[in-house]
C-alpha positions as CSV (number, residue, x, y, z in Angstrom):
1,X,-3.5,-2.7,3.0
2,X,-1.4,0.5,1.9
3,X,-2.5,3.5,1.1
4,X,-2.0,7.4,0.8
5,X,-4.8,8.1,2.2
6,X,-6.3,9.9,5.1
7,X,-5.5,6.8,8.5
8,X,-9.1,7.3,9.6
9,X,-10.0,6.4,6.4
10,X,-7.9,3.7,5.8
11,X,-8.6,2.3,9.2
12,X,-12.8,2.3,8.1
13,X,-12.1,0.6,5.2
14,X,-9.9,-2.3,6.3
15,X,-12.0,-3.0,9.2
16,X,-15.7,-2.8,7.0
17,X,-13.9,-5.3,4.6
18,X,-12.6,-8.1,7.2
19,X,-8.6,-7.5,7.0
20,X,-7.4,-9.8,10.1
21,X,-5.3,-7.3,12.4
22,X,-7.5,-3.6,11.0
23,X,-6.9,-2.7,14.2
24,X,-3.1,-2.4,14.1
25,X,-2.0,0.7,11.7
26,X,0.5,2.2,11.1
27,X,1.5,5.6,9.5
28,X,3.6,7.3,6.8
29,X,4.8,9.7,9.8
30,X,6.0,6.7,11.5
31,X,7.2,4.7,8.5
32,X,9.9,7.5,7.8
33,X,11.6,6.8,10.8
34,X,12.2,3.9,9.5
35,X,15.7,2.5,8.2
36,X,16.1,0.1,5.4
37,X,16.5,-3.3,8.1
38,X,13.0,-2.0,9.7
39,X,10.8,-2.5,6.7
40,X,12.0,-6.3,6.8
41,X,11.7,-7.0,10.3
42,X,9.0,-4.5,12.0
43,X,6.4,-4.3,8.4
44,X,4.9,-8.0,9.1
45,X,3.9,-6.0,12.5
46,X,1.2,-4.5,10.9
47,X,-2.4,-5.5,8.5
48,X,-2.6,-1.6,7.5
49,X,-0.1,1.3,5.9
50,X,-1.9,4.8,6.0
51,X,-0.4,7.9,4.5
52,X,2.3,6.0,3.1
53,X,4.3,7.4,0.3
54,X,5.2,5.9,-3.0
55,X,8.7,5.3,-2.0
56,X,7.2,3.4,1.4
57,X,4.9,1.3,-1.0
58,X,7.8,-0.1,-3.0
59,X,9.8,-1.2,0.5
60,X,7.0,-2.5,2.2
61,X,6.0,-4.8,-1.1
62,X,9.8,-5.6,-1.1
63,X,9.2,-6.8,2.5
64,X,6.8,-8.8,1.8
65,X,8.3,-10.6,-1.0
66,X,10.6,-12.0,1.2
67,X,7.6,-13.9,2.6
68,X,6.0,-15.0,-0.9
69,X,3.8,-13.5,-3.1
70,X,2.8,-10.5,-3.9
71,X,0.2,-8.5,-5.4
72,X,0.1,-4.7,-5.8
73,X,-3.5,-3.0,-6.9
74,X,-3.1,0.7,-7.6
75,X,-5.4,3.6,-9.2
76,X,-2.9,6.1,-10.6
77,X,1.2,6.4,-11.3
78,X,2.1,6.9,-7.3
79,X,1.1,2.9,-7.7
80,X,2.8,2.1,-10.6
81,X,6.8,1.3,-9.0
82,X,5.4,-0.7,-5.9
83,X,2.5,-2.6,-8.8
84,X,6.0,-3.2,-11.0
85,X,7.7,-4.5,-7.6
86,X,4.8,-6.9,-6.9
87,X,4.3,-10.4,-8.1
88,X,1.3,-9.1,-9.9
89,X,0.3,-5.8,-10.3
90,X,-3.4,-4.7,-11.0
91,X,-3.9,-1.0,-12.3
92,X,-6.9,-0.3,-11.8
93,X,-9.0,2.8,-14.4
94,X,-11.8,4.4,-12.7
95,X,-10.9,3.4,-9.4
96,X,-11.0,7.2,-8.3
97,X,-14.4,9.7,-8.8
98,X,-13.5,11.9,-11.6
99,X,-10.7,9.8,-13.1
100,X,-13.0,8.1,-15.7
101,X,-11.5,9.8,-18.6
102,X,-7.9,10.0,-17.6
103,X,-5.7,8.2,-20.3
104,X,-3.7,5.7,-18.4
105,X,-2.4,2.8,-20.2
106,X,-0.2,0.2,-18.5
């Protein structure tokens, strides 16, 4: 799971929906230490990305393709690089309160 959003938040959510490994998070903060090798080697460490930037969504879904397939789902343009990355990106309209008239076409 990777998201922008708050880690306490991120953590709820991964846990209430059964992602194997919730427990093990790990931050934007911690991701931008980070050099290019790292995202191959230490990103299968962890099940959940919190605070991660756009930028960290596109490496870490670059990671992963080196493992098989992908599939990004995002909910606004700071999605739309790592969803073009992916295997299969989803875009999601609506997915955020007050977004239900934003003109988003994909």
């Amino acid at each position: 799971m990777l998201s922008g959003d708050n880690a306490e938040t991120v953590q709820a959510v991964a846990k209430s929906v059964g992602i194997e490994g919730a427990e093990k998070m790990i931050t934007g903060k911690e991701i931008e230490k980070w050099n290019d090798s790292d995202f191959t080697a230490q990103a299968r460490d962890y099940a959940v990305f919190a605070q991660v930037l756009p930028e960290h969504k596109v490496k870490l879904v670059e990671a992963f393709k080196k493992d098989g397939f992908t599939a990004m789902v995002g909910d606004g343009v700071n999605d739309a690089l790592a969803m073009k990355k992916s295997d299969l990106g989803i875009a999601m309209f609506g997915g955020v309160p007050g977004r239900d008239s934003w003109p988003m076409s994909f």
